[in-house]
Backbone as ProteinMPNN parsed JSONL, in Angstrom:
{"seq_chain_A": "XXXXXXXXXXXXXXXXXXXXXXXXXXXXXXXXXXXXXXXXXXXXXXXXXXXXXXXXXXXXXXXXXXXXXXXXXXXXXXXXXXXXXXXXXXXXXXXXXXXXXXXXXXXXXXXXXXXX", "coords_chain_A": {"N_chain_A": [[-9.799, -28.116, 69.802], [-8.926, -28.26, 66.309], [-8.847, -24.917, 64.708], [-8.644, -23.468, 61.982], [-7.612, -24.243, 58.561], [-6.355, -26.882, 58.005], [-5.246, -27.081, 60.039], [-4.632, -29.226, 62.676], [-6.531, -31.209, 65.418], [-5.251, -31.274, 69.155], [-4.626, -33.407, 71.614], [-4.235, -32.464, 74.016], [-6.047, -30.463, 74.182], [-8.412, -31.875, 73.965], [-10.915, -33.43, 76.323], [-10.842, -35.543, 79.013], [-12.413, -37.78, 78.722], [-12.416, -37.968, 76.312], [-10.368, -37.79, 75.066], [-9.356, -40.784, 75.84], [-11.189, -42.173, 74.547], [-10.323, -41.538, 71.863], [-7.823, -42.609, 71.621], [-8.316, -45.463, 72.241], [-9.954, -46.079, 69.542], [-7.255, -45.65, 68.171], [-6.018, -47.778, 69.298], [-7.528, -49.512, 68.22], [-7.813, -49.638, 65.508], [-4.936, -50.007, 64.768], [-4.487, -52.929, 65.683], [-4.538, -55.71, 63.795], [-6.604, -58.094, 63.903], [-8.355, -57.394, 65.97], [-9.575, -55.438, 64.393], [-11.007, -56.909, 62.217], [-12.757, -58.871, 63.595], [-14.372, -56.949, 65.15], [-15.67, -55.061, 63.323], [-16.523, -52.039, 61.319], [-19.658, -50.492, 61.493], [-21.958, -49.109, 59.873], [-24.64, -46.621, 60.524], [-27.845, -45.497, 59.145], [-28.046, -42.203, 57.669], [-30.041, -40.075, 60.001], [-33.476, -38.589, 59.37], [-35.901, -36.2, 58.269], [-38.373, -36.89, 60.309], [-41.213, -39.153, 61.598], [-40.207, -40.678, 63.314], [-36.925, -39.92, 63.486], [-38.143, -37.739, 64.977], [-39.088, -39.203, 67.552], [-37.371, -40.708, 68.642], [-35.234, -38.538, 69.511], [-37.237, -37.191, 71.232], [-37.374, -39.098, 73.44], [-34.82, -39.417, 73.912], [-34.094, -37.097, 75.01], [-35.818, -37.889, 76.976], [-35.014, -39.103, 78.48], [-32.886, -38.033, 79.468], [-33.383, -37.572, 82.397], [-34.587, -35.092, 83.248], [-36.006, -32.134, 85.316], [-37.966, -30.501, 84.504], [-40.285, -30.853, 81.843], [-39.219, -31.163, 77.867], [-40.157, -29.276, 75.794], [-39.812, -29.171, 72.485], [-40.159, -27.484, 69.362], [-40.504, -28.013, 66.097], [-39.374, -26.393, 64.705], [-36.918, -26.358, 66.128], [-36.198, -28.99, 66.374], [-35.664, -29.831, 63.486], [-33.215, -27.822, 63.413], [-31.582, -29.873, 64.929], [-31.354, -31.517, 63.79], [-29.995, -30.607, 61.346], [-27.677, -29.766, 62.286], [-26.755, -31.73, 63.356], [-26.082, -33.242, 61.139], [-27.753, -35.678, 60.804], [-26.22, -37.366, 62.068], [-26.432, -40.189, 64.469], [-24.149, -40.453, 66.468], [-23.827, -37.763, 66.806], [-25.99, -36.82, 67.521], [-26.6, -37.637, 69.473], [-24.34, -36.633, 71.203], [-25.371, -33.972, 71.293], [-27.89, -33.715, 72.598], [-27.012, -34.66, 75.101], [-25.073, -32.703, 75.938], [-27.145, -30.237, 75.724], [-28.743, -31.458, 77.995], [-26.476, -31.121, 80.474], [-26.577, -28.321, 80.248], [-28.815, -27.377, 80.741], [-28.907, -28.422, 82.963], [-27.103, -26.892, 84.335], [-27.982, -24.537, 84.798], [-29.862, -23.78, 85.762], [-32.424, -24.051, 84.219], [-33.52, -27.301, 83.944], [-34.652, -27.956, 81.642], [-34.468, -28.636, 77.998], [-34.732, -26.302, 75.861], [-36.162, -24.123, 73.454], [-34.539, -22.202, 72.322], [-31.62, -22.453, 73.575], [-31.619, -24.812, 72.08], [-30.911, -23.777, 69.505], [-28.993, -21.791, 70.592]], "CA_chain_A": [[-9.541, -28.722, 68.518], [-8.068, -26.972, 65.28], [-10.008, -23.759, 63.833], [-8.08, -23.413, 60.666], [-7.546, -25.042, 57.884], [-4.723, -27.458, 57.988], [-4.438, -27.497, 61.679], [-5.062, -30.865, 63.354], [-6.564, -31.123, 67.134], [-4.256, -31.311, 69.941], [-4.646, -34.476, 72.783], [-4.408, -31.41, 75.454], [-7.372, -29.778, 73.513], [-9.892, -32.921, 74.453], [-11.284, -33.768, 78.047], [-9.907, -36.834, 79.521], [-13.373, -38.759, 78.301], [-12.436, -37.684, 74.19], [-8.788, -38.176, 75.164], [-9.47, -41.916, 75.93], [-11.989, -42.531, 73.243], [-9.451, -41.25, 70.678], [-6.585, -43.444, 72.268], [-8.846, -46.506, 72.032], [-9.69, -45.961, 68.444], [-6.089, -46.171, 67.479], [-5.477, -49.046, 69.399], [-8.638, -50.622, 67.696], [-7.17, -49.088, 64.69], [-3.633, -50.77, 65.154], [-5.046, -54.347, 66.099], [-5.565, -56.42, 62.984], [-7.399, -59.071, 64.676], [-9.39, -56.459, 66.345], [-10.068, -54.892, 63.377], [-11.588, -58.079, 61.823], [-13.961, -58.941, 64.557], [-15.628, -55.546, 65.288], [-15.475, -53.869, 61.91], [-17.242, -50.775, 61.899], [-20.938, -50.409, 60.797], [-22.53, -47.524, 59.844], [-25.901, -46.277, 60.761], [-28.126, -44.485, 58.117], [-28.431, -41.293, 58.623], [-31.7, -39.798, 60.217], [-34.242, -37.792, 58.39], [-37.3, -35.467, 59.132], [-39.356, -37.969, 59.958], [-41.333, -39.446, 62.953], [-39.061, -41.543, 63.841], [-36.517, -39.078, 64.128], [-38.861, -37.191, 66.542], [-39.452, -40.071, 68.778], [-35.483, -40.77, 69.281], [-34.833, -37.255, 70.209], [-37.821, -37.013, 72.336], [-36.684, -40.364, 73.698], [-32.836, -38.648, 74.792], [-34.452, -36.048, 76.532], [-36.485, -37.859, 78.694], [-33.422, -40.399, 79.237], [-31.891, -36.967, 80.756], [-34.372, -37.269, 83.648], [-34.726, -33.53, 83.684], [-37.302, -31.899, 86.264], [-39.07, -29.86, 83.459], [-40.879, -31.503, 80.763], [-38.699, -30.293, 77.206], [-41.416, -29.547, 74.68], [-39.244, -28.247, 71.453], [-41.053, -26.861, 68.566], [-40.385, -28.333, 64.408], [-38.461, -26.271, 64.261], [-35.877, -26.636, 66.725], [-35.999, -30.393, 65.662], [-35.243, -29.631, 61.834], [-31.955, -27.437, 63.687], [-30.987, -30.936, 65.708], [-30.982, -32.219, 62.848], [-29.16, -29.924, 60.681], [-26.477, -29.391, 63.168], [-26.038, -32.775, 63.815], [-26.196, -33.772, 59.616], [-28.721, -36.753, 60.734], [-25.911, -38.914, 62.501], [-27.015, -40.668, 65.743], [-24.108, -40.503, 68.183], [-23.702, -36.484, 67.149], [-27.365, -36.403, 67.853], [-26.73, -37.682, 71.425], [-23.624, -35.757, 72.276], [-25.743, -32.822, 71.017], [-29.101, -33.552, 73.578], [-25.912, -34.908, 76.354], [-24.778, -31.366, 76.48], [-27.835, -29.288, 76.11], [-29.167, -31.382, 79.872], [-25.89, -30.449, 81.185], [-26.569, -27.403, 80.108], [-29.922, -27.141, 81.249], [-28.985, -28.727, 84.523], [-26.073, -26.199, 84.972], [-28.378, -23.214, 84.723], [-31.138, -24.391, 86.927], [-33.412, -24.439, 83.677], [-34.096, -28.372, 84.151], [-35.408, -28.49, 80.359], [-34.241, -28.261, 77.335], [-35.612, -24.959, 75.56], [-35.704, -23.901, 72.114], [-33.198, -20.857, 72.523], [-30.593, -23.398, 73.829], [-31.114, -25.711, 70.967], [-30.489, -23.073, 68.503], [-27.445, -20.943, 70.632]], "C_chain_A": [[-9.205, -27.605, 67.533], [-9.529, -26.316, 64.623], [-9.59, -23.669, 62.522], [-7.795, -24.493, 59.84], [-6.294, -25.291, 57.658], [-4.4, -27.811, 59.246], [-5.123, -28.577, 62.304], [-5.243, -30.518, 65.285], [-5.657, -31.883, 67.671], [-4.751, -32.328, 71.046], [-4.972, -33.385, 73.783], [-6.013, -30.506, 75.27], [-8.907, -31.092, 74.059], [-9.696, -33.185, 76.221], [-10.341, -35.008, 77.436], [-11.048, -38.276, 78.888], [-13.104, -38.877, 76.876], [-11.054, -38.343, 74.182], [-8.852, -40.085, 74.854], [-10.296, -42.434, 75.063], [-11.236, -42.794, 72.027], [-8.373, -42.662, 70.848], [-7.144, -45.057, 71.844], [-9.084, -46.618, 70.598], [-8.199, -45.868, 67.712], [-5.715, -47.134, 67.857], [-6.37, -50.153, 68.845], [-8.289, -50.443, 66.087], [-5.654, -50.277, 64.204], [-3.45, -52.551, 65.129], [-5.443, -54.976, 64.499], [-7.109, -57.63, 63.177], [-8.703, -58.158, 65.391], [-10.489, -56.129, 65.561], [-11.465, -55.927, 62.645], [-12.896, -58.59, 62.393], [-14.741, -58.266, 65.036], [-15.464, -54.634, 64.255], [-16.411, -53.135, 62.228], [-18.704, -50.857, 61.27], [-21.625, -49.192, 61.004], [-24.088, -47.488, 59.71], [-26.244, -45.3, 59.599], [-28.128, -43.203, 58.345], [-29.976, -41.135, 59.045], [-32.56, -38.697, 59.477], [-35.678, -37.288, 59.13], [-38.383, -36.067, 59.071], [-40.115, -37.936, 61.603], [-40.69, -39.897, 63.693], [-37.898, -40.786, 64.786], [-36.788, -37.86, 65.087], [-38.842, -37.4, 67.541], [-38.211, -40.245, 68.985], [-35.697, -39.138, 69.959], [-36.009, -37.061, 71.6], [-37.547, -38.211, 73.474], [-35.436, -40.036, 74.66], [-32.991, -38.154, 75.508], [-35.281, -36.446, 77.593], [-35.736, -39.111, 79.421], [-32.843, -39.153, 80.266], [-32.412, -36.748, 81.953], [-34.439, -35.793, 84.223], [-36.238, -33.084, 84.517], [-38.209, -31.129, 85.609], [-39.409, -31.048, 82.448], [-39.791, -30.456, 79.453], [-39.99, -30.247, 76.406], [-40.912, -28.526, 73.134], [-40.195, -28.64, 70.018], [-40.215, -27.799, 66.829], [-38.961, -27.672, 64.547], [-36.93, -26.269, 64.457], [-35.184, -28.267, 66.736], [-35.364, -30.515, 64.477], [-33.587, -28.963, 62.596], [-30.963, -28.773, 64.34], [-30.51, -31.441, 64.719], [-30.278, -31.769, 61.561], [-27.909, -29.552, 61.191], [-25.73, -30.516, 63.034], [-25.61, -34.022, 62.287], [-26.681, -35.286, 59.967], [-27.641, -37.88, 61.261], [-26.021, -39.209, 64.151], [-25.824, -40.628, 66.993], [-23.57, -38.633, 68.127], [-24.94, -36.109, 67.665], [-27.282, -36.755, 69.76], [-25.572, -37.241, 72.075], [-24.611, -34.513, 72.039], [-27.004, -32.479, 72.455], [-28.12, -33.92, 75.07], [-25.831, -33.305, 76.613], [-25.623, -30.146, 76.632], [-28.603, -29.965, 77.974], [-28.339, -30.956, 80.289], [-26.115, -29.498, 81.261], [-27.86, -26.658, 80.56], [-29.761, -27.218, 83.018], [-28.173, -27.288, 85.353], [-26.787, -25.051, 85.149], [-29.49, -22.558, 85.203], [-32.747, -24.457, 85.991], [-34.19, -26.011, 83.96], [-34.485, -28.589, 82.71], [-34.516, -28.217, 79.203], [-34.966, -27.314, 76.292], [-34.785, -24.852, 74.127], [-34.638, -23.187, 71.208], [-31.911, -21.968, 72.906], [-30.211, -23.925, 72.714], [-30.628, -24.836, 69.692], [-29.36, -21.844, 68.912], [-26.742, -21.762, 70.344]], "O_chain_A": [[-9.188, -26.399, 67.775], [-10.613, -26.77, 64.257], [-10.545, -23.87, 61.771], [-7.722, -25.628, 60.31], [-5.378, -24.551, 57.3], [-3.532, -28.615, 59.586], [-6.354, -28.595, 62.319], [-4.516, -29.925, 66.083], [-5.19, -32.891, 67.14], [-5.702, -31.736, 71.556], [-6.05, -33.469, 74.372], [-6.79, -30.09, 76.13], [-10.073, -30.877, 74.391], [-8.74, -33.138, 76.995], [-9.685, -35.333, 76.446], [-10.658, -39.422, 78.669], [-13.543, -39.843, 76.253], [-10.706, -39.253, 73.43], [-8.444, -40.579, 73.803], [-9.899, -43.562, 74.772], [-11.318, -43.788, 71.306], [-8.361, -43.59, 70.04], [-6.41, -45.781, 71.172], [-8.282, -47.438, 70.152], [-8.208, -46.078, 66.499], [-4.995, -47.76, 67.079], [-6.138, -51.36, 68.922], [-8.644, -51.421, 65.429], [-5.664, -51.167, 63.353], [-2.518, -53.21, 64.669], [-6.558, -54.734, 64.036], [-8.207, -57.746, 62.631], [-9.891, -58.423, 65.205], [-11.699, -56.302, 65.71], [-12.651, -55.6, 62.633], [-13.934, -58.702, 61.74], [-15.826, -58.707, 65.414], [-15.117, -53.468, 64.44], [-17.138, -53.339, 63.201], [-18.673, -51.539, 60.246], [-21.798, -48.493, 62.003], [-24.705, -48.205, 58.922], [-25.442, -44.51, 59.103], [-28.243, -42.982, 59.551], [-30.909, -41.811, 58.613], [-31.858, -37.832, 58.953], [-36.298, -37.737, 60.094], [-39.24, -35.986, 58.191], [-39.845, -37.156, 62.516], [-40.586, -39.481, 64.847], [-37.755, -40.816, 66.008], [-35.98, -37.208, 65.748], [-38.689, -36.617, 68.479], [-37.95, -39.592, 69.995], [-36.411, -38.902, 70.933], [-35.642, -36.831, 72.752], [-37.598, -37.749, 74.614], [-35.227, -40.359, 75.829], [-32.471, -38.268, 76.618], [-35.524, -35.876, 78.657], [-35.873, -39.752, 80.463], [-32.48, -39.259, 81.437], [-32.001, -35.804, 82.628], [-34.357, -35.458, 85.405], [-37.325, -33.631, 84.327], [-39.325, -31.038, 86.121], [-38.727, -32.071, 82.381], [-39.509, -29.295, 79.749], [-40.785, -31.187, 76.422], [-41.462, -27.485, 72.777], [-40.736, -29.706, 69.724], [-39.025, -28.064, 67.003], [-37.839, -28.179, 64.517], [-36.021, -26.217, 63.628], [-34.034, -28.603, 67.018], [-34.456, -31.343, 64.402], [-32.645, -29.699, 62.301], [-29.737, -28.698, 64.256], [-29.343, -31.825, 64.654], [-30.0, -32.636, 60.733], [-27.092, -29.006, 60.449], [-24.538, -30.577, 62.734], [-25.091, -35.137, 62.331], [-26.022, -36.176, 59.429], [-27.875, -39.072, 61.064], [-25.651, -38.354, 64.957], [-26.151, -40.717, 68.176], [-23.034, -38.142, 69.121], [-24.996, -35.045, 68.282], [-27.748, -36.255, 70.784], [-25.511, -37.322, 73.302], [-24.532, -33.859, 73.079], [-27.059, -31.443, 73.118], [-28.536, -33.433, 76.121], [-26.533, -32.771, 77.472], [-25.279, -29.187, 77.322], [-28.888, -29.209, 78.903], [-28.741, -29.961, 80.891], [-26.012, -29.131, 82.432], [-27.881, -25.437, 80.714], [-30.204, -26.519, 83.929], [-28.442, -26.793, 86.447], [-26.121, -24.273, 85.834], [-29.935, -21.411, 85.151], [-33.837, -24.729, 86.494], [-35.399, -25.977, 84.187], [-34.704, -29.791, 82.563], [-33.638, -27.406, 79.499], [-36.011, -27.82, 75.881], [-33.66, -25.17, 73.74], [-34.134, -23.371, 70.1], [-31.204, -22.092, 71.906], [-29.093, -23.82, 72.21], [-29.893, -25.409, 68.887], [-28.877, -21.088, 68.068], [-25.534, -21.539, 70.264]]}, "name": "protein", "num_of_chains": 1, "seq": "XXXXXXXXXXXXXXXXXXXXXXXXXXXXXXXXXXXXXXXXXXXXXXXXXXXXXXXXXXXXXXXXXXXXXXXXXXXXXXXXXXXXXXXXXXXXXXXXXXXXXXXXXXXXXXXXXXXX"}
């Protein structure tokens, strides 16, 4: 996707899963009738709360990882500063740290991860 300012991401720049996401959003986009019947609704954001604890701890043990994760405040407060409190950046964000756990034979998600 574009680094500079002014430059727009490129179709060749996304996987084939973002590619088709995008593609669908313009044809849901495009569709008046579409449009009409699944209008969009927006989630609040999330906040440093319990709540937003229990979701996140929640994601990670959806990732059926073979470690237990056990991340610290403060690596929670970074999830949530990274991800500016919205819910499906919050779950590509815990999606790619299991891959990323899985890929590296950690199994967990670790506090160093959540904050490289």
């Amino acid at each position: 996707m574009g680094t500079g300012l002014g430059e727009k991401p490129h179709m060749v720049a996304l996987s084939a899963s973002e590619q088709r996401r995008f593609l669908n959003m313009l044809r849901f986009l495009g569709n008046d009738q579409l449009a009409r019947r699944l209008g969009e609704h927006y989630l609040p954001l999330w906040e440093d709360d319990v709540g937003f604890s229990r979701l996140i701890q929640t994601l990670i043990a959806a990732m059926a990882l073979e470690q237990r994760s056990g991340l610290t405040v403060a690596s929670l407060r970074t999830i949530l500063k990274v991800t500016g409190g919205v819910t499906s950046r919050m779950f590509v964000m815990i999606k790619s740290l299991a891959i990323d756990a899985i890929e590296t034979g950690k199994e967990r998600i670790t506090d160093e991860a959540v904050h490289a």
